[in-house]
GUBA-429208 format. One record per residue (C-alpha): residue number from 1; x, y, z; residue in one letter. Coordinates in Angstrom, 1 decimal, padded with zeros to 4 digits, m for minus. Layout:
! GUBA-429208
seq / xx / yy / zz / type
NUM / X / Y / Z / A
...
//
This chain:
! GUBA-429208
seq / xx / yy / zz / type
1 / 047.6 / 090.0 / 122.0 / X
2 / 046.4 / 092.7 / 119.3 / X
3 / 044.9 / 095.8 / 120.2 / X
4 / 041.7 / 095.2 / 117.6 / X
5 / 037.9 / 096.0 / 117.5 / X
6 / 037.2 / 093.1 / 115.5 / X
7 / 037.3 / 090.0 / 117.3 / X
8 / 037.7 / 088.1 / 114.0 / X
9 / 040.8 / 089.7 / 112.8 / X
10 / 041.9 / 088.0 / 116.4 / X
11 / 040.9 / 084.6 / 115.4 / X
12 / 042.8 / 085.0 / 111.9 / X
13 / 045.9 / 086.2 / 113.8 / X
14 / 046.1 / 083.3 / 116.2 / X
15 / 045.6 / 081.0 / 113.1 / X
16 / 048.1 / 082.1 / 111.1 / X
17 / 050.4 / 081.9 / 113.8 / X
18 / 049.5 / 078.1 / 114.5 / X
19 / 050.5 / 077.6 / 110.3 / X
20 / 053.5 / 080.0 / 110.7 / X
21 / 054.7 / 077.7 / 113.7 / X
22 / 053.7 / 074.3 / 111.7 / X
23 / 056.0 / 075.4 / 108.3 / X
24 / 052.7 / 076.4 / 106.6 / X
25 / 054.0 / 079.6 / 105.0 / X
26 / 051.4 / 080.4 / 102.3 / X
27 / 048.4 / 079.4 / 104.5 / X
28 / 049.6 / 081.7 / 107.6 / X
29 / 050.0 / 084.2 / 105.1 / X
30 / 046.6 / 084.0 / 103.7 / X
31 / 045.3 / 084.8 / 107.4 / X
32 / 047.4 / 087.5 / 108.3 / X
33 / 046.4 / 089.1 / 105.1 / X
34 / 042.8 / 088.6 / 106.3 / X
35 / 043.5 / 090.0 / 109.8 / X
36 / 044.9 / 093.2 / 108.2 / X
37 / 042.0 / 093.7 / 106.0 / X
38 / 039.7 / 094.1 / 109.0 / X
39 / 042.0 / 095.8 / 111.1 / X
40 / 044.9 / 097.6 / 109.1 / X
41 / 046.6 / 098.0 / 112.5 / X
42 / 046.6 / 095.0 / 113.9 / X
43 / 050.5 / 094.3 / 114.8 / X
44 / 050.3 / 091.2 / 115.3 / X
45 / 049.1 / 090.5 / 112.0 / X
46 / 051.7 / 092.5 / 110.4 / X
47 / 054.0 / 090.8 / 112.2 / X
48 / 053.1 / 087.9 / 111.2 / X
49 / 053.4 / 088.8 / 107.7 / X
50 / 057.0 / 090.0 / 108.6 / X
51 / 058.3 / 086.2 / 109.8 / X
52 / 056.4 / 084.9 / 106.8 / X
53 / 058.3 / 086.9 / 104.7 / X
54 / 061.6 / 086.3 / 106.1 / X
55 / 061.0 / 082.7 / 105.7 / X
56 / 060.3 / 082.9 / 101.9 / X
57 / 063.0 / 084.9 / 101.5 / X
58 / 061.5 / 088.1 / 100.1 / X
59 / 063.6 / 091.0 / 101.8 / X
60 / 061.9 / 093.3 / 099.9 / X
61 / 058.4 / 092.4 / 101.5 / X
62 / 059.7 / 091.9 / 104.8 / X
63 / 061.3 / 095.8 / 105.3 / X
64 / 058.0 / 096.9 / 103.5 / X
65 / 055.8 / 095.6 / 106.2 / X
66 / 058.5 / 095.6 / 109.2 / X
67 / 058.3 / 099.5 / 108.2 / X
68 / 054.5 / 099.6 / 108.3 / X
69 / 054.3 / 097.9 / 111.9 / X
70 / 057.0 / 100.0 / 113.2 / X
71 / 055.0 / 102.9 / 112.1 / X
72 / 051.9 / 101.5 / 114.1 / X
73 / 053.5 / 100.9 / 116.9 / X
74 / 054.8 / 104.2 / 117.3 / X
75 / 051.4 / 105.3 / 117.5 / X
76 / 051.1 / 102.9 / 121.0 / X
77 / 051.7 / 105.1 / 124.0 / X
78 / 051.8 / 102.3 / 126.0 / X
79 / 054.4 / 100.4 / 123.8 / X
80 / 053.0 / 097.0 / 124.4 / X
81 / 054.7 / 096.2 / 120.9 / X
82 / 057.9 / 097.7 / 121.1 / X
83 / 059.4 / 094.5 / 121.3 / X
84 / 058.4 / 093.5 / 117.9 / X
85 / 059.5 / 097.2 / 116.3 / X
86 / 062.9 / 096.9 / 114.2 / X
87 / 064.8 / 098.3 / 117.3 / X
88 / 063.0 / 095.6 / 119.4 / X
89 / 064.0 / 093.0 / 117.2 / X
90 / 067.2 / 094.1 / 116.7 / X
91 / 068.1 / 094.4 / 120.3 / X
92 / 066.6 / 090.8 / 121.2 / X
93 / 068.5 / 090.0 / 117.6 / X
94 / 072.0 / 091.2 / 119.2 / X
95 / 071.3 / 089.3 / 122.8 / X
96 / 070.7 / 085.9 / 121.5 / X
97 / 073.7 / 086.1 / 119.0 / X
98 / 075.9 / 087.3 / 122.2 / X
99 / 074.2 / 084.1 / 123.7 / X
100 / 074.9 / 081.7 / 120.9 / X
101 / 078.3 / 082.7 / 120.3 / X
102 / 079.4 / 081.4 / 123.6 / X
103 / 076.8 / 078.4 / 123.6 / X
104 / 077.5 / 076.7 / 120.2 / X
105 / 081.5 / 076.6 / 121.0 / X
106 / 083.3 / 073.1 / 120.7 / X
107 / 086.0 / 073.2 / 122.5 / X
108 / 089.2 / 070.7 / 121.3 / X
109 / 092.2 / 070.1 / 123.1 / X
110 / 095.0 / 068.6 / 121.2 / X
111 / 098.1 / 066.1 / 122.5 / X
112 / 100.3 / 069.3 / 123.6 / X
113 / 097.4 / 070.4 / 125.9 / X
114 / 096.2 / 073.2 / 123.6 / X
115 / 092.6 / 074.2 / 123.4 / X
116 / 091.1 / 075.9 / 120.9 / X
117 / 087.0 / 076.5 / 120.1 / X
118 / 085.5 / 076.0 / 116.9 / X
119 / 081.9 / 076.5 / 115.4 / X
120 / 080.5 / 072.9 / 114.1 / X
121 / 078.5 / 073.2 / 110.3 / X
122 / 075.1 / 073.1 / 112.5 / X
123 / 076.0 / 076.1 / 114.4 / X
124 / 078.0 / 077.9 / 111.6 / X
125 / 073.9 / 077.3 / 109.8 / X
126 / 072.7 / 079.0 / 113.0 / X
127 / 074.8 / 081.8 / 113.9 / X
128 / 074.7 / 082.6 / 110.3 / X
129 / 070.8 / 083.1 / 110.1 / X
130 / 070.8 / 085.5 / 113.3 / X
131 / 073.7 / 087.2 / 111.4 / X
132 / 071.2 / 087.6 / 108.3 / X
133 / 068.1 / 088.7 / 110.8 / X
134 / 070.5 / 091.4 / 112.7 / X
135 / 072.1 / 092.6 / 109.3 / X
136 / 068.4 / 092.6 / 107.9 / X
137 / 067.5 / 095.2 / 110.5 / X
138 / 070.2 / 096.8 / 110.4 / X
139 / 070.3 / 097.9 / 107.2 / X
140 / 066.1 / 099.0 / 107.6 / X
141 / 067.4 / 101.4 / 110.3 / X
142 / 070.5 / 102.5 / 108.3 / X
143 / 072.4 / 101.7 / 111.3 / X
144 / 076.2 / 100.6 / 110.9 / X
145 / 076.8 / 096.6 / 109.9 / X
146 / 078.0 / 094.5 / 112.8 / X
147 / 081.4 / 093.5 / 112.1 / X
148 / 080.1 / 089.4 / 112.3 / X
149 / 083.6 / 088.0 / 111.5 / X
150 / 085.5 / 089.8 / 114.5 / X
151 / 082.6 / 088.7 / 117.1 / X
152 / 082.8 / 085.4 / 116.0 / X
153 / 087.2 / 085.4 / 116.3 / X
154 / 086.8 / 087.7 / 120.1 / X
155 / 084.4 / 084.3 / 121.4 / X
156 / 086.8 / 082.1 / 119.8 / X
157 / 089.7 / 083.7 / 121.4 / X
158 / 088.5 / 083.6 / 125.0 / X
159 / 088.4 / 079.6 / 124.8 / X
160 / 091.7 / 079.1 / 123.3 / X
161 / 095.0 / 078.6 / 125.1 / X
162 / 097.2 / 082.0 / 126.1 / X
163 / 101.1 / 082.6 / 125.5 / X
164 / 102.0 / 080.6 / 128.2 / X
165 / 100.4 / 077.3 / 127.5 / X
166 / 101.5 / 077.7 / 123.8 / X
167 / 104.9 / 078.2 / 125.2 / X
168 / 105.0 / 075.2 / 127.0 / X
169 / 103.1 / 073.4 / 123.7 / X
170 / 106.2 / 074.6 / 121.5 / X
171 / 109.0 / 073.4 / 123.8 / X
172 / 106.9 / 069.9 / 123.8 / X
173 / 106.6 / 069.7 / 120.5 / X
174 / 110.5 / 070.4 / 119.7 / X
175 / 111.7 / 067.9 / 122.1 / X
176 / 108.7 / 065.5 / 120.7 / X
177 / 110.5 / 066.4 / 117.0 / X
178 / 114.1 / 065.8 / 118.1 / X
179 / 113.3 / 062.1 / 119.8 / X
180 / 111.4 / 061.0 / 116.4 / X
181 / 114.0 / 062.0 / 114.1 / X
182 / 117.3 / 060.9 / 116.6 / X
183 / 115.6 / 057.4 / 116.8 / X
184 / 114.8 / 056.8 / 113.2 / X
185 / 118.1 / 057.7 / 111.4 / X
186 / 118.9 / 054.4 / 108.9 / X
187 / 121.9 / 054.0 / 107.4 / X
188 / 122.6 / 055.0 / 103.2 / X
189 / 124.2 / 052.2 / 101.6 / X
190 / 127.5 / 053.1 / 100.2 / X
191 / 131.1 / 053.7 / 100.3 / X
192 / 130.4 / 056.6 / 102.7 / X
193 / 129.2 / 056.8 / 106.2 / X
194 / 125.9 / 058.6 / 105.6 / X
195 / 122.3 / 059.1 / 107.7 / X
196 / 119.1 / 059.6 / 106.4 / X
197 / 115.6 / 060.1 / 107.9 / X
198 / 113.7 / 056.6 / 107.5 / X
199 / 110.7 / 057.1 / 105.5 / X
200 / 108.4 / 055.2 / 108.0 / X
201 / 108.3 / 058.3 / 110.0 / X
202 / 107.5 / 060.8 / 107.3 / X
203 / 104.1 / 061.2 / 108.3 / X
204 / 104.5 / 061.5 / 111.8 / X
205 / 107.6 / 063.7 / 110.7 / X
206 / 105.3 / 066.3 / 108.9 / X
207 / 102.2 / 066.4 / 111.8 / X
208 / 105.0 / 067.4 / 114.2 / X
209 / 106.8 / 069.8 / 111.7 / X
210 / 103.4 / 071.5 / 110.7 / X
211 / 102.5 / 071.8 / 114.3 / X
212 / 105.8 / 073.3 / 115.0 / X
213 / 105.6 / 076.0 / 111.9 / X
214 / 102.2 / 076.4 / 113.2 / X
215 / 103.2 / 077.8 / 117.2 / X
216 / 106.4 / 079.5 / 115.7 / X
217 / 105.3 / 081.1 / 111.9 / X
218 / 108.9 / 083.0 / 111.6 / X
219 / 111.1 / 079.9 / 113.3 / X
220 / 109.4 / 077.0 / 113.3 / X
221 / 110.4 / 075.6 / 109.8 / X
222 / 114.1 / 076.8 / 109.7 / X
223 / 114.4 / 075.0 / 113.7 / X
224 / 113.4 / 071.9 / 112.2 / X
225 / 115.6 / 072.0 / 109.1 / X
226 / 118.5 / 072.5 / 111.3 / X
227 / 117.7 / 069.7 / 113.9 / X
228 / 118.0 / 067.2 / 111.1 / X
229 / 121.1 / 068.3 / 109.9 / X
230 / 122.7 / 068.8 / 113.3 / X
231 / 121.3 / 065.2 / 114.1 / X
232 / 122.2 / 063.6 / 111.0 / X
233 / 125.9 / 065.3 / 111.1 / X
234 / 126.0 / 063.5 / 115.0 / X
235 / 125.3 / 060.2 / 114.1 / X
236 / 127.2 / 060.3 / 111.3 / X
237 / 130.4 / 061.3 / 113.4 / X
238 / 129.6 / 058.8 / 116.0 / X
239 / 132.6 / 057.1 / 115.1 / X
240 / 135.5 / 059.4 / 115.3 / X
241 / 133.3 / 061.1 / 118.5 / X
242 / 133.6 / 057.4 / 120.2 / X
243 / 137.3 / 057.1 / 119.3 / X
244 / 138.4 / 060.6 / 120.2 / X
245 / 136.0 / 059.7 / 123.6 / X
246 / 138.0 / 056.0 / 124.0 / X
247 / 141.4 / 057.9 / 123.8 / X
248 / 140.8 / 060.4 / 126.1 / X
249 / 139.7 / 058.4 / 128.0 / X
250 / 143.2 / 055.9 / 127.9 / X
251 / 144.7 / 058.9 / 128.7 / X
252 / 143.0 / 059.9 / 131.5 / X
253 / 143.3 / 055.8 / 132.9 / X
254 / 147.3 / 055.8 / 132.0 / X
255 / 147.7 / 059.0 / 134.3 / X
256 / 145.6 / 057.5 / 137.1 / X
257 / 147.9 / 054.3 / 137.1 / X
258 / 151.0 / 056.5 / 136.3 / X
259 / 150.1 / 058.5 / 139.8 / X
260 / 149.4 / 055.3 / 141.6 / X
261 / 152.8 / 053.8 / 140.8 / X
262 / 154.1 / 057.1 / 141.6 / X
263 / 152.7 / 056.9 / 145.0 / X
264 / 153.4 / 053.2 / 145.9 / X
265 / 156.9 / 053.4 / 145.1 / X
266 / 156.9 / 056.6 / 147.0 / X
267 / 155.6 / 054.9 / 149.9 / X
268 / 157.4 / 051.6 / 149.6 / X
269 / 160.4 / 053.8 / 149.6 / X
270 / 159.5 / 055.7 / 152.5 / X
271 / 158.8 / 052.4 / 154.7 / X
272 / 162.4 / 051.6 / 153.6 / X
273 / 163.8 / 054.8 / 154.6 / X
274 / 161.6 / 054.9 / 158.5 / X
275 / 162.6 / 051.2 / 158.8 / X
276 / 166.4 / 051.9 / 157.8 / X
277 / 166.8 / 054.6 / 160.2 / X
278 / 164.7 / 052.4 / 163.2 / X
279 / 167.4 / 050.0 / 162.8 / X
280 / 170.4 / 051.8 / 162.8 / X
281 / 169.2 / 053.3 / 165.7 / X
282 / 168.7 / 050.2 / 167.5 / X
283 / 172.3 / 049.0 / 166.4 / X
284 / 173.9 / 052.6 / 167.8 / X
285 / 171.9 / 051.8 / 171.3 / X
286 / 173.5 / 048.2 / 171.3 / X
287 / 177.1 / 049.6 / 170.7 / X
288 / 177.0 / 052.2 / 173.3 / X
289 / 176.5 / 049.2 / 175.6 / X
//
């Protein structure tokens, strides 16, 4: 791995890297340090002191020695290292947060057939330490900060539903709105003919409502204000609705019958008239004889 002339510095390396896997901070540590003091170039030691570091938390230390391997491996012609320079890192950094972004997406779809991706805790925990690494290395090569917040609404966007399909979700959820409240309208007790929504749907009521104020910000709580009143002002005029309905009706049936009688004595008269003129005819042939 390391390019050293001292084959122990090798063997301190590789052990520090079997405590740096295993969780054993302060003991990898201890034998990176060793592998620097007999070979102050060995990258893979410094490296090794770089992921120590940015486990414990010491920024500081980290840049300090992320700045002395990068300046060792610069001296590489062959750039065996270059992976594990700032630029390498930050470029590997970049690919696997462009990986996890798409790969740590829940997608939920909802009753109206809308999906939408979200981030769960776990992979909020782990997008947010590649964020740290990336704005870490970042800031060591004074390069501009990744805007984390607009990557992280771009991946979210590509999974969730377009205009359309929220289109279609709105006019759902209006015609889901207007069947609740026309089915649960109860009666006010009083003197007056009065409607009310029934409280046993107020729940229901407000997930529909909220979903609807969500898919239409300007319109969406000012549509449902009105539904109630305009179905709340129909039922309570049902009454003089049915009567106006019943004598329109009446009148539309008397004019029917009136037309009928019109036309059966109209043809009753007619037969009358035929069969009064068939006769006399026949009497006028019997008198010429």
């Amino acid at each position: 791995m390391g390019q050293t002339s001292h084959p122990q510095a090798e063997t301190y390396c590789e052990q520090g890297k079997k405590l740096l896997e295993q969780g054993k901070y302060l003991a990898a540590l201890e034998y990176f340090q060793a592998a620097v003091e007999l070979d102050a170039e060995h990258v893979d030691a410094l490296y090794g002191q770089v992921c120590v570091y940015r486990a414990l938390g010491k920024l500081d230390k980290e840049a300090e020695f992320q700045r002395r391997m990068d300046a060792v491996i610069q001296k590489k012609p062959s750039g065996s290292h270059w992976d594990l320079s700032s630029m390498g890192q930050l470029e590997k950094a970049r690919k696997r947060y462009s990986v996890l972004l798409k790969q740590l997406i829940t997608v939920k779809t909802d009753e109206y057939g809308l999906k939408c991706g979200v981030y769960s805790p776990d992979a909020c925990k782990e997008l947010a330490s590649c964020e740290a690494l990336i704005e870490s290395l970042e800031q060591q090569l004074k390069l501009n900060r990744t805007d984390f917040k607009r990557k992280r609404a771009e991946a979210l966007s590509r999974i969730s539903s377009g205009p359309k399909d929220i289109k279609r979700a709105y006019r759902k959820a209006k015609r889901k709105y207007a069947r609740l409240i026309r089915h649960n309208l109860v009666r006010v007790k009083g003197p007056v003919r009065a409607f009310e929504v029934s409280s046993s749907i107020w729940n229901r009521e407000k997930a529909i409502r909220s979903m609807i104020e969500a898919l239409d910000p300007v319109n969406g709580k000012s549509w449902c204000s009105r539904k109630v009143s305009t179905l709340i002002q129909r039922r309570t005029n049902l009454p003089r609705r049915l009567l106006k309905a019943l004598k329109i009706t009446g009148i539309v049936a008397a004019v029917g019958v009136g037309i009928l009688l019109v036309y059966l004595v109209i043809r009753f008269f007619w037969y009358i008239i035929i069969g009064g003129a068939i006769l006399l005819a026949i009497i006028g042939v019997f008198k010429g004889d």
